[in-house]
Structure formats: structure tokens, C-alpha cells
Steps between C-alpha positions, in 0.01 A plus 500: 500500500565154629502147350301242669616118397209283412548147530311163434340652149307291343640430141231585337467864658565814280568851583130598458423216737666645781452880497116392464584286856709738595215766504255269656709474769503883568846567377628728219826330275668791264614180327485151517721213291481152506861389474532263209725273322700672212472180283179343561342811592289274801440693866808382738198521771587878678518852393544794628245809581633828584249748731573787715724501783188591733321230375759213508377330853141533430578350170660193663282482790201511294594248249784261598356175547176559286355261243564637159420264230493158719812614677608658858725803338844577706505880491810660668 
């Protein structure tokens, strides 16, 4: 398994949110977390997905630069 950074979240996007994109786009996350502050509990805006090794530069080429919620997603 390998983790793929997500970057420019939107703040209001949850875990849910983004396997349901995630499978839309074709690609298959064992896990996905939104990385959040450990006081406010708000999104910081990126996460982290982790999918195959196989499927790691599919997975980017796919979906790096995609709207997802409004926003261009930086997937690396």
C-alpha cells in the first residue's frame, strides 16, 4: 500500500465525500482521512488516501488536477 497526499480540500469535505469521488474517478482507497485540527476539529484542507502500489500512478494521473467540490485537487 501507498499513501497518496491530497491537497486543496475543501473544508467542508468529509471522509465519505472523498472515497465516494474517489470511486467516481475509477480508483479504489483502502482508507481515506481528512487531516484535521486536534482542537477545533475543522479540515486543515488535505488528507491522505492510501491504494495499492499498482494503482498509485493511475490514481494520480487520473485524478490530480480534477474538480472535487469547486476545487482543482493536488494529488501526488
Amino acid at each position: 500500500m501507498k499513501r497518496l497526499y491530497i491537497g486543496n480540500l475543501p473544508y467542508r469535505a468529509t471522509e465519505a465525500d472523498l472515497v465516494a469521488w474517489l470511486q467516481q474517478q475509477g480508483v479504489e482507497a483502502s482508507s481515506v482521512n481528512v487531516m484535521r485540527d486536534r482542537f477545533s476539529n475543522e479540515s486543515r484542507g488535505f488528507g491522505f488516501a492510501e491504494v495499492e502500489d499498482s494503482e498509485v500512478d493511475r490514481a494520480v494521473e487520473l485524478c490530480n488536477a480534477k474538480q472535487f467540490m469547486g476545487r482543482a485537487l493536488v494529488i501526488n
